[in-house]
ZAPAGU-21622 format. One record per residue (C-alpha): x, y, z; residue in three letters; residue number from 1. Coordinates in pm, 1 decimal. Each point is the difference from the previous one (the first is absolute). Example, Ala and Ser with C-alpha at 12.3 -4.5 7.8 and 13.67 -1.06 7.14 Angstrom:
east/north/up/residu/num
1230.0/-450.0/780.0/ALA/1
137.0/344.0/-66.0/SER/2
REM end
This chain:
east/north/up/residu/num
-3150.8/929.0/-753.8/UNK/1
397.8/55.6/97.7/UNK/2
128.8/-222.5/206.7/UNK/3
97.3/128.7/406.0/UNK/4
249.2/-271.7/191.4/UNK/5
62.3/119.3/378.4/UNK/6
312.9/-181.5/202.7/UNK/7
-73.1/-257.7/222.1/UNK/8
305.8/-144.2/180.1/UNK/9
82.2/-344.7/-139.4/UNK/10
271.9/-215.7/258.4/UNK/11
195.2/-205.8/-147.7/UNK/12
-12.5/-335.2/88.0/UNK/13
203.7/-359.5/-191.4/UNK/14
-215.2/-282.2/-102.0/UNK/15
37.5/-186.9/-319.3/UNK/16
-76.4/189.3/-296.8/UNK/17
44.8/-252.0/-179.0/UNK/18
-308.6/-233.1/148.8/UNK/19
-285.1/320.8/-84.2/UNK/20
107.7/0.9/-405.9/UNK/21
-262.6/-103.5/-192.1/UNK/22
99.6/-342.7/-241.9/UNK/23
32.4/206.4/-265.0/UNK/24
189.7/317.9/177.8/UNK/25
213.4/-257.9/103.4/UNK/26
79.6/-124.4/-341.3/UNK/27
137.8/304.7/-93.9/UNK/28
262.1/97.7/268.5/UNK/29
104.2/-362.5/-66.2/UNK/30
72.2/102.1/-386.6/UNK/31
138.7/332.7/95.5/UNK/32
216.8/-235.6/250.1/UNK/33
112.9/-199.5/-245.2/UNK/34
103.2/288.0/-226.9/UNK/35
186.3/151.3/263.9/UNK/36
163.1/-346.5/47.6/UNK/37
128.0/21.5/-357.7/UNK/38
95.1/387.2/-14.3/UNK/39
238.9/-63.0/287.3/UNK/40
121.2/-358.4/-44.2/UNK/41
333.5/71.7/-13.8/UNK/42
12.5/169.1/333.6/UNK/43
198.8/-104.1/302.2/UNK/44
-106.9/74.5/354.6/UNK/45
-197.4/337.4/23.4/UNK/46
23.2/290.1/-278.1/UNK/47
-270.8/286.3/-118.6/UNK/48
-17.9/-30.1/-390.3/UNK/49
-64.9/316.4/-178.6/UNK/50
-200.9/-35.6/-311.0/UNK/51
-26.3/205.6/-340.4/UNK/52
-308.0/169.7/163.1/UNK/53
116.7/277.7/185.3/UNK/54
-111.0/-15.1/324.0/UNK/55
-111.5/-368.3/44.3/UNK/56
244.5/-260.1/138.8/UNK/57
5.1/-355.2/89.0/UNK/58
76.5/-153.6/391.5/UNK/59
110.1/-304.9/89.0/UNK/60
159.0/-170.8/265.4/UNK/61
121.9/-391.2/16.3/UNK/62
-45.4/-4.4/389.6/UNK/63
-98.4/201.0/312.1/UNK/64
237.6/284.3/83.3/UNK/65
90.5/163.4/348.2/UNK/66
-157.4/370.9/26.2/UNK/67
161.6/256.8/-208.7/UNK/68
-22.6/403.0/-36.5/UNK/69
-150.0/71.2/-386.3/UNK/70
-161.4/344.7/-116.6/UNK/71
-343.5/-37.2/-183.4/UNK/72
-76.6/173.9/-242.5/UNK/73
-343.2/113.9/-123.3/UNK/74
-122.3/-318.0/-134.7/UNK/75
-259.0/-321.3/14.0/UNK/76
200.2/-295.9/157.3/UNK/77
-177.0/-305.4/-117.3/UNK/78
47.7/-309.3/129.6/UNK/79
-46.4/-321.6/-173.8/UNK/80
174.0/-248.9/154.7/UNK/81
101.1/-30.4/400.6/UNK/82
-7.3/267.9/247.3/UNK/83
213.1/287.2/132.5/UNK/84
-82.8/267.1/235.5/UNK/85
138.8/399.5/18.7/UNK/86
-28.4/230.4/326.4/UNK/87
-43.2/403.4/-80.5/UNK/88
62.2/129.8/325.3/UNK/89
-178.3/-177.4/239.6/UNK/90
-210.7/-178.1/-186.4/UNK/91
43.4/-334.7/-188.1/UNK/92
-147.5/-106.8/-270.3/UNK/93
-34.0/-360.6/-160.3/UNK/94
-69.6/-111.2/-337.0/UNK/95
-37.4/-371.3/-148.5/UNK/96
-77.5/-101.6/-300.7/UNK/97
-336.1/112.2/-171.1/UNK/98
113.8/355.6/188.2/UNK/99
189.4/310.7/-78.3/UNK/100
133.1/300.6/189.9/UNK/101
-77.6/372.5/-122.7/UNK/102
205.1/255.1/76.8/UNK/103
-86.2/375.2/-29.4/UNK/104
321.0/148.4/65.8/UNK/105
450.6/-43.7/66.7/UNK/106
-4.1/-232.6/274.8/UNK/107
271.3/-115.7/180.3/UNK/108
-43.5/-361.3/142.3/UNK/109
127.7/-328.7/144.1/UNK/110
-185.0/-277.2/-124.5/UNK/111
58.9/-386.4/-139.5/UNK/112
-118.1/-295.0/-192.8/UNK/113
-180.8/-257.8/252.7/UNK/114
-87.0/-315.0/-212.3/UNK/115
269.1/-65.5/-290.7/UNK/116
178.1/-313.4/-148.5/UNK/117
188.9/-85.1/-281.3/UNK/118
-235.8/-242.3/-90.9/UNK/119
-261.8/256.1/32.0/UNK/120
159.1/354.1/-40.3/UNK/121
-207.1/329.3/156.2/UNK/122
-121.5/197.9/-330.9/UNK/123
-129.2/315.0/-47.5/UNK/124
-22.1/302.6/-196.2/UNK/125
36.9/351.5/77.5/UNK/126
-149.4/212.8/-182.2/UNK/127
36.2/402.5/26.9/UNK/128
-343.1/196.5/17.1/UNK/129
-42.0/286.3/-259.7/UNK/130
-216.0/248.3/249.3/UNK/131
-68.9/238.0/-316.0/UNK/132
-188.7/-287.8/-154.6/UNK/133
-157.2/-104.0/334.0/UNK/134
-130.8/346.7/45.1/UNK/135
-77.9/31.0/-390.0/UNK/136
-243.8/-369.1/62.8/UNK/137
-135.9/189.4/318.3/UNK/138
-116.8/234.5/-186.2/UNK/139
-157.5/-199.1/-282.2/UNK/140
-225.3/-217.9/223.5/UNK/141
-109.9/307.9/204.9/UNK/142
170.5/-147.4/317.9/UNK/143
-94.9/269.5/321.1/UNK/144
335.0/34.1/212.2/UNK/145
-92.4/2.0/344.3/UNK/146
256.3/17.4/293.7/UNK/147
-169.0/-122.7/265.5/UNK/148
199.8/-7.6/376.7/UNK/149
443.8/-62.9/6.9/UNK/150
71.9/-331.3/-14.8/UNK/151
323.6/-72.7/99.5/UNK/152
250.2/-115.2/-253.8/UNK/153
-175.3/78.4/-302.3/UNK/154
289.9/-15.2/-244.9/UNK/155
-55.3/-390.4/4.6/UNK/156
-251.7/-247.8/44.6/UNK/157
-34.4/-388.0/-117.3/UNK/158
-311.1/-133.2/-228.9/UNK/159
-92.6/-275.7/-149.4/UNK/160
55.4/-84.9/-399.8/UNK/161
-307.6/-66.0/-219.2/UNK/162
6.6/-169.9/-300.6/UNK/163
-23.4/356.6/-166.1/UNK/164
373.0/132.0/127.0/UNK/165
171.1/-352.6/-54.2/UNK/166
-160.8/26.3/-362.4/UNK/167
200.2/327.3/-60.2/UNK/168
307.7/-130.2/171.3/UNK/169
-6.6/-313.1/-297.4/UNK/170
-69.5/243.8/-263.8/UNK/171
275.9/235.1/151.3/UNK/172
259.6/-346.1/-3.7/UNK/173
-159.4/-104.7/-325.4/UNK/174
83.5/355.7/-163.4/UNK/175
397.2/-86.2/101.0/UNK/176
0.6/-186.2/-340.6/UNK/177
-104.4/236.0/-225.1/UNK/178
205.1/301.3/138.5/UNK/179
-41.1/221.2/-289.0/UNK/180
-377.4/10.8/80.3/UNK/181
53.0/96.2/374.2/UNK/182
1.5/419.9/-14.4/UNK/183
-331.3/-52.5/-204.1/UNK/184
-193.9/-278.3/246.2/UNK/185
131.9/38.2/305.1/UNK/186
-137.3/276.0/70.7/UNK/187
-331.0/-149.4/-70.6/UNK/188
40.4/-283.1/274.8/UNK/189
127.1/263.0/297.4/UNK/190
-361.6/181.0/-68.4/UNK/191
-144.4/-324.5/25.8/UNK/192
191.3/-74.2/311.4/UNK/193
-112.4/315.3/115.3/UNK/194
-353.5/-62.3/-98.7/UNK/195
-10.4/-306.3/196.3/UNK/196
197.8/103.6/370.0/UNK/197
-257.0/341.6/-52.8/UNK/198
-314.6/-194.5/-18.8/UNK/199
129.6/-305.6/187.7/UNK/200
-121.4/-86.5/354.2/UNK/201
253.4/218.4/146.3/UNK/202
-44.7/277.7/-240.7/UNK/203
-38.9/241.3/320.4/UNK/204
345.6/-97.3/117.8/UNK/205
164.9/113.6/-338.2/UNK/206
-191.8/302.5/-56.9/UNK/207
175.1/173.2/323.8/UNK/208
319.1/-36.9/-267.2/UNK/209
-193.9/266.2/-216.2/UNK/210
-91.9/193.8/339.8/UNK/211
350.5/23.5/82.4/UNK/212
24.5/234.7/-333.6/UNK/213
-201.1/250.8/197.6/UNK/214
10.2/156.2/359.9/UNK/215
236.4/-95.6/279.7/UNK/216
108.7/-281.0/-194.1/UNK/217
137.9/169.6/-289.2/UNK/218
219.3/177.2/242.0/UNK/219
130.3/-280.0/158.1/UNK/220
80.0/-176.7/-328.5/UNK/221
183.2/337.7/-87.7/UNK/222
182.0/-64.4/319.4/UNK/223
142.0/-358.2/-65.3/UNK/224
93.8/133.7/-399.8/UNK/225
212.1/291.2/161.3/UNK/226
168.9/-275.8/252.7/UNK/227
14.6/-228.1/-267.1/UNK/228
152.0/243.2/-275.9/UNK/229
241.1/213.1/257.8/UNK/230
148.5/-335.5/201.2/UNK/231
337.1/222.7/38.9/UNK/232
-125.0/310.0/154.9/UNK/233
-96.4/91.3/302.6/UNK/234
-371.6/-12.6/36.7/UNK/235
-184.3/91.3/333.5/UNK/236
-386.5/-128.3/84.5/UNK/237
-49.3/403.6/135.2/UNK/238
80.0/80.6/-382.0/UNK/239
-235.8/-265.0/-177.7/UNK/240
-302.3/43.2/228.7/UNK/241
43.9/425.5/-90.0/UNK/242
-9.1/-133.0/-357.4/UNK/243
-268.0/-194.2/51.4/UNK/244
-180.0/262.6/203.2/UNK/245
-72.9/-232.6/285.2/UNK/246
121.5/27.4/351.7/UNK/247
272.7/-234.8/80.7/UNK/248
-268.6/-258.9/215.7/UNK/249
-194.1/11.8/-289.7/UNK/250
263.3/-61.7/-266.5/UNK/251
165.2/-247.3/237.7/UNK/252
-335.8/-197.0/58.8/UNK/253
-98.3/-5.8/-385.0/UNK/254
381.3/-118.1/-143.5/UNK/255
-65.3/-311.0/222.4/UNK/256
-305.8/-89.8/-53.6/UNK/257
72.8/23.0/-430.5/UNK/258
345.4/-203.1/85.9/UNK/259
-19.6/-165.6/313.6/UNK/260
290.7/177.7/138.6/UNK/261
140.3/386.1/141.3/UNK/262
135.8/240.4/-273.1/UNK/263
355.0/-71.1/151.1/UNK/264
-65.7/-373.0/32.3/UNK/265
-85.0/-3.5/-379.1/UNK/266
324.8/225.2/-112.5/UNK/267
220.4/-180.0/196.7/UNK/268
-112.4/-326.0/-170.4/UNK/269
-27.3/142.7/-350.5/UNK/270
360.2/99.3/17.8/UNK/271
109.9/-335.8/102.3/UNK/272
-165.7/-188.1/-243.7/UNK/273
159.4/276.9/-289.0/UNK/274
331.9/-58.1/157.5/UNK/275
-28.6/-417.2/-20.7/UNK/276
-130.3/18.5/-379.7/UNK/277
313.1/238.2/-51.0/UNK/278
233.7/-251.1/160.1/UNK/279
-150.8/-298.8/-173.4/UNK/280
-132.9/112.8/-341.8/UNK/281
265.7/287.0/-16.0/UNK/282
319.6/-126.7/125.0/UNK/283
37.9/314.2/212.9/UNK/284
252.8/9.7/295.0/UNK/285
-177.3/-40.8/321.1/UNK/286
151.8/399.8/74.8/UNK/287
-131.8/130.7/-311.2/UNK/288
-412.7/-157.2/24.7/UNK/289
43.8/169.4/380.2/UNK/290
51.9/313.4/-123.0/UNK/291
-238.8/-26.9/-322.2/UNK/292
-304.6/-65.3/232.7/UNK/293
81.2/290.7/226.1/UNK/294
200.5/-167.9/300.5/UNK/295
330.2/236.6/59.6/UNK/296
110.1/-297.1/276.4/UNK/297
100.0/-307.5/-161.9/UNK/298
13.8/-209.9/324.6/UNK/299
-369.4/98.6/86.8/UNK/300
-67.5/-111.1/-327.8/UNK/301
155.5/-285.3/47.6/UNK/302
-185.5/-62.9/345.9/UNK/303
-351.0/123.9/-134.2/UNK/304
39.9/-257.1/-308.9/UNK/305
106.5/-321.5/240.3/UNK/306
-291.7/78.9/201.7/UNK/307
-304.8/54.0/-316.0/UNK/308
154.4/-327.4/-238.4/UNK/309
169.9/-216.4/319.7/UNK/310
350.1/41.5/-113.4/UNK/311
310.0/265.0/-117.5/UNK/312
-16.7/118.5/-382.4/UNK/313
299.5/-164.8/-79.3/UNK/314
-105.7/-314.0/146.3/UNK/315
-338.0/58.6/-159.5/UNK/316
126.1/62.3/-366.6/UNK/317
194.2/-326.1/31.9/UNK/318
-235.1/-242.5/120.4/UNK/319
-257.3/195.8/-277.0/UNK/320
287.4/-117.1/-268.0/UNK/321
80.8/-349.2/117.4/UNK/322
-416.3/-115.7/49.5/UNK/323
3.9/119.7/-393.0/UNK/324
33.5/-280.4/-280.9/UNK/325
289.5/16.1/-167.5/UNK/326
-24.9/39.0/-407.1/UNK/327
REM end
């Protein structure tokens, strides 16, 4: 008999994760902790580890951080030790330990670690979602896919971690030592991750990320790859709702309620974030990351970018430098 999940809205609310694990669920994020612990013990302050798995990185953070502008990418956030909390658009969302974040989609967002310490670090794991597998697993188990109402925000929403996902995060970690066997496993543990979040109490909530392949939502995701992929032209919302053969209220409605923001909103932001990784990763000249992301002023550039990250680019690029250890 296939299986039919229909969206119910789920608020997001903060308790203690931690407190509803199970003894034995609990065991396990506190080995996957402690492998984490080890990975990254030569780390200083706060730093994203990427890993010989493409697509699956390690957090951590040695203490609580002010709010900060990051872009998400399409990816399971776990968290498996402290807290930190992300707003898309309007909406925040929190997640402690024993809880991850999915997102669908390119989000732009200003978010934080809440509950870090040196003596106990916030860990997690990111780990980017293979949607051609996900659909593949669909598939396989005869899932239904059912859109059921708009909720709001759908390119993210918080759930809890069973034993199930942490057990493919500790094989995923586990695999880093053996790194000649990762193209041939891996890809074994992301079906089982998929497995799990598809049948998993919340399986509803994820299989909207398949419904976005079809319909409305396809278009919209077509949308945010043509801002994404043209940051230095000239794009106009009358242009990308013809494409998308919507009317501009239409088009203008659906964009925000995938990303949490207006079409404009969402370019504006993608561009910025572009222009810091330029400035930072890239050593590019504040004039030059302007006019690579589209901007032909520098000074509103310059006024745009104080007002998203809190400070100039210059001024931004150096404090990046100087919070860095040093070799």
């Amino acid at each position: 008999m296939p299986k039919a999940f229909k969206y119910m809205p789920n608020p997001v609310t903060y308790t203690s994760p931690m407190s509803r694990l199970e003894p034995h669920e609990s065991r396990t994020l506190r080995e996957l902790v402690q492998s984490l612990r080890q990975y990254t013990e030569a780390a200083d302050g706060s730093d994203t580890f990427s890993t010989a798995i493409d697509g699956l990185s390690i957090l951590r953070s040695d203490q609580a951080n002010r709010p900060a502008h990051c872009l998400f990418k399409p990816a399971l956030y776990m968290t498996l030790q402290g807290a930190k909390w992300a707003t898309f658009g309007e909406k925040r969302y929190r997640f402690a330990a024993g809880q991850a974040l999915m997102v669908a989609v390119d989000i732009p967002s200003r978010g934080t670690v809440t509950v870090a310490s040196s003596k106990t670090p916030y860990l997690g794991i990111a780990i980017e979602l293979d949607f051609s597998i996900m659909q593949q697993v669909a598939e396989e188990i005869e899932m239904v896919l059912i859109a059921v109402g708009k909720p709001k925000a759908r390119g993210a929403f918080v759930l809890e971690l069973s034993r199930q996902l942490v057990d493919c995060a500790q094989h995923a970690i586990r695999l880093l030592e053996t790194p000649e066997a990762i193209p041939t496993l891996y890809p074994g543990i992301m079906r089982e991750l998929c497995y799990w979040l598809l049948t998993g109490p919340l399986g509803h909530q994820v299989s909207q990320i398949m419904i976005m392949a079809n319909g409305h939502d396809q278009r919209i995701i077509q949308a945010i790859h043509t801002l994404r992929d043209k940051l230095s032209e000239t794009t106009h919302v009358t242009d990308l709702a013809l494409t998308a053969n919507m009317s501009q209220a239409t088009f203008h409605r659906q964009f925000k309620s995938v990303t949490g923001m207006t079409p404009l909103q969402y370019q504006k932001q993608l561009r910025l974030h572009e222009a810091r990784r330029l400035l930072i990763f890239s050593n590019a000249m504040v004039e030059s990351a302007a006019l690579d992301v589209g901007y032909a002023s520098v000074s509103q550039f310059s006024r745009e970018y104080t007002r998203l990250f809190g400070t100039s680019p210059r001024r931004d690029v150096s404090n990046w430098r100087r919070s860095r250890p040093t070799a």
